[in-house]
N, C-alpha and C positions, 0 to 999 in steps of 0.2 A: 389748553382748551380753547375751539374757537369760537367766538362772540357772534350770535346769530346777527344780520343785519339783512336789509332789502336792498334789492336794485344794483347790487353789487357786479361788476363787468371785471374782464380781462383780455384787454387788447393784443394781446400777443404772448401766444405760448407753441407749446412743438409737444399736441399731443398726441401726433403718430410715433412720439418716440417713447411712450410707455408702453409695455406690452400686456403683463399678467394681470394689472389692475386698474383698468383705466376706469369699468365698471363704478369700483369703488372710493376712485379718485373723483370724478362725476358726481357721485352719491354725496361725498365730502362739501364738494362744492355745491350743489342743490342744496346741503342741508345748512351750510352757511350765508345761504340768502344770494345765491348768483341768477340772474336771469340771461346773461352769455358769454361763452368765452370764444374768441376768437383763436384759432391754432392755423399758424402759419408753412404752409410749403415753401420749399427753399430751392429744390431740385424736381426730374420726374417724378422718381419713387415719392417723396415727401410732399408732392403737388397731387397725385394720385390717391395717397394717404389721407389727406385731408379732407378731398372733398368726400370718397366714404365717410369720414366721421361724420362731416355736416350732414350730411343724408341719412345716415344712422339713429344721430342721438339731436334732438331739441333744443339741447343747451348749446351744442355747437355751432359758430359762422365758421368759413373758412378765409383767410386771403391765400393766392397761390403766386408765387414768386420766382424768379432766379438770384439766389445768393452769392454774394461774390464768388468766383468760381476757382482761383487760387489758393482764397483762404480757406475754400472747404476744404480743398484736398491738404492744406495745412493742418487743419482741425481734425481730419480722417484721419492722417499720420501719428498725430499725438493724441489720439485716442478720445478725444473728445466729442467727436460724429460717432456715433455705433453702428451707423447703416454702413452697405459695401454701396462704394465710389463709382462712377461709372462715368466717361465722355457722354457730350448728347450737345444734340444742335440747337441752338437757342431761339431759332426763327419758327425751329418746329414745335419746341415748348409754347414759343407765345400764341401759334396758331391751335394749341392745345388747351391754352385758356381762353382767347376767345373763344371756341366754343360754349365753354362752362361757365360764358360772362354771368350769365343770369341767378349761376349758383354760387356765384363769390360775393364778399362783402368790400375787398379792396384787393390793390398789387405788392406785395409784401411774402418774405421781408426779399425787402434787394437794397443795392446801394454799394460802400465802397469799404476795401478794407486794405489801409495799407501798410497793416503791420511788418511785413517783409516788402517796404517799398512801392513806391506807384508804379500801379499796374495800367497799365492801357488799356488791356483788353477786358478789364473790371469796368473802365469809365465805358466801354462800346457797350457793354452788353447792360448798365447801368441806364443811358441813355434810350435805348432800344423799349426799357421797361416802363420809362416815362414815357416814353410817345405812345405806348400802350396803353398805361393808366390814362393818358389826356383824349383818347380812342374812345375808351370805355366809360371815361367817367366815374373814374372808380377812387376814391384816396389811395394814396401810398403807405405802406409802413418802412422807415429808412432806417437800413444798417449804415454806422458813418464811422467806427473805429483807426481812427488815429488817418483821419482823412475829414473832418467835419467840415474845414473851410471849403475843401473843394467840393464836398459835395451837396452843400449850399448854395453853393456859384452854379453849379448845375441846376440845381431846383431850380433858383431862380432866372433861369431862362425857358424855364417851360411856365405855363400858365397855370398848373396846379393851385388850389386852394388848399384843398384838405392832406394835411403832411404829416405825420406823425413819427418825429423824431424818435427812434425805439435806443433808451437805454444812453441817452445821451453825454460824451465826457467832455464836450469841449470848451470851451474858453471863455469866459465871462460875456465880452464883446459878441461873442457867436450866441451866445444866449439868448443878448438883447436883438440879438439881425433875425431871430428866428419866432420874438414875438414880434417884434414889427413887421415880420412878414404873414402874423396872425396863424402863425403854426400853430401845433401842439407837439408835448414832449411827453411820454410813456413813463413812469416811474416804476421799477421791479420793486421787489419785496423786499432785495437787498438795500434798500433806504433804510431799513432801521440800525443796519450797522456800518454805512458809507457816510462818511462826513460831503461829499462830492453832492449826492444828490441830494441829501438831506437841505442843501446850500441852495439848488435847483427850483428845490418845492419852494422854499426860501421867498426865492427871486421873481417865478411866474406866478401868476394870476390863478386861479383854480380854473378859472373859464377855458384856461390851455392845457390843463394834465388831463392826461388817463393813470389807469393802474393796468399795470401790466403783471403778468408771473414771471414769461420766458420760460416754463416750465420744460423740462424739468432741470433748467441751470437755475444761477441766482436765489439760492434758497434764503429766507429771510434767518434761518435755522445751518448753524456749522455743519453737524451733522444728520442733516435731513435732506433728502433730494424733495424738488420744488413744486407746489403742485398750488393751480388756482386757487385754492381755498384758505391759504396761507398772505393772499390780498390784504386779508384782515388788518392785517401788522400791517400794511403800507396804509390803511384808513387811518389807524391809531395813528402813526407816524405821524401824517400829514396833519391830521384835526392837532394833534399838541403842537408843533410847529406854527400852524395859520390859527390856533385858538379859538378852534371851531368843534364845534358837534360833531359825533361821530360823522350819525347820520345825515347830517348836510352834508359833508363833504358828500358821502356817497353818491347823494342825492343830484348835486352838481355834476361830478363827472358821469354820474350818466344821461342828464341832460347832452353834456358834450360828445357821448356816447351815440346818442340821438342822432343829432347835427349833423354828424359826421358820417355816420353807416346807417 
């Protein structure tokens, strides 16, 4: 059963990848107290996707992004992407979002993924999307999978403020470089059963998380696929962890919610 609350956000989820209920997923999330969720483009199709939804429905922002582009087609292969793959020119994407500057909320997700090894042509097209975001003005949200150092050293050479580490695994010392750089780190719903992040909430300050879904991965639930309204668990989380109020937390990160978009 979920626990009604206010003010509740979800910085990043992929809800062009629901199809027959997203209706009711919406309804879910309305009815447990969300005022926005954020769904993120990763490609054309999924950058096109999005911003219909933001256009569509009330509840939704958009960010529109380029995701790493090897690991997608890694993810596409093992079954994990459900859309069909496709080549596409990256220069022509980004002149595809500045257009639609005025209808996005940030540049996300992009960033690095080097689970099969550093890719170069992930750190080109990585970099391309900060000069973007530092263009527009816009926050980032960062993919950093089994690449966080290097793709910190990148941040920090662009002048971005607003960062939004999405879904973050890395390293103690990388934790502290990324509040001293006054970022913010995304926490999913799988924090109630991840000793990792649960350490994370731990360690930052409330003033720096969001709550994320990543829907529909990351389900706080074995067998459940993941849907905004499932946050919940990451508030309980968080409030018995920092020994706070539901509702404050809440109340906090979307303050930071605020700030930030």
């Amino acid at each position: 059963m979920l626990i009604k609350m206010k003010l509740l956000t979800d910085a990043h989820s992929h809800l062009e990848l629901f199809k027959d209920d997203l209706d009711e997923v919406l309804e879910n999330a309305k009815k447990a107290g969300f005022k926005a969720v954020i769904t993120a483009g990763i490609n054309p199709e999924t950058n096109r996707k999005a911003l219909k939804l933001a256009k569509k429905y009330d509840i939704i922002q958009c960010s529109l992004g380029v995701y790493p582009r090897s690991a997608l087609k890694r993810e596409t292969k093992d079954g994990e992407f459900p859309l069909k793959l496709e080549e596409f020119d990256v220069l022509k994407e980004i002149d595809f979002i500045k257009a639609n500057k005025d209808n996005i909320v940030a540049i996300g997700e992009i960033g690095l993924d080097f689970v099969n090894g550093r890719d170069e042509g992930q750190i080109e097209d990585f970099k391309e999307m900060l000069k973007l975001a530092e263009e527009l003005k816009k926050p980032v949200i960062v993919h950093s999978r089994k690449a966080e150092e290097e793709c910190i050293e990148i941040l920090e050479s662009f002048k971005l403020k607003k960062v939004i580490m999405h879904c973050f695994c890395g390293k103690k010392k990388l934790v502290k470089r990324i509040q001293e750089n006054g970022w913010y780190f995304s926490i999913p719903a799988i924090v109630v059963r991840t000793q990792q992040f649960q350490e994370l909430v731990k360690e930052v300050p409330l003033s720096q998380l969001f709550t994320e879904s990543d829907a529909p991965y990351l389900s706080p639930y074995k067998d459940k696929r993941n849907e905004p309204a499932f946050i919940t668990e990451t508030i309980k989380k968080i409030a018995e962890i920092k020994r706070m109020d539901e509702q404050e937390v809440v109340n906090n990160i979307y303050m930071n919610f605020g700030r930030v978009f």
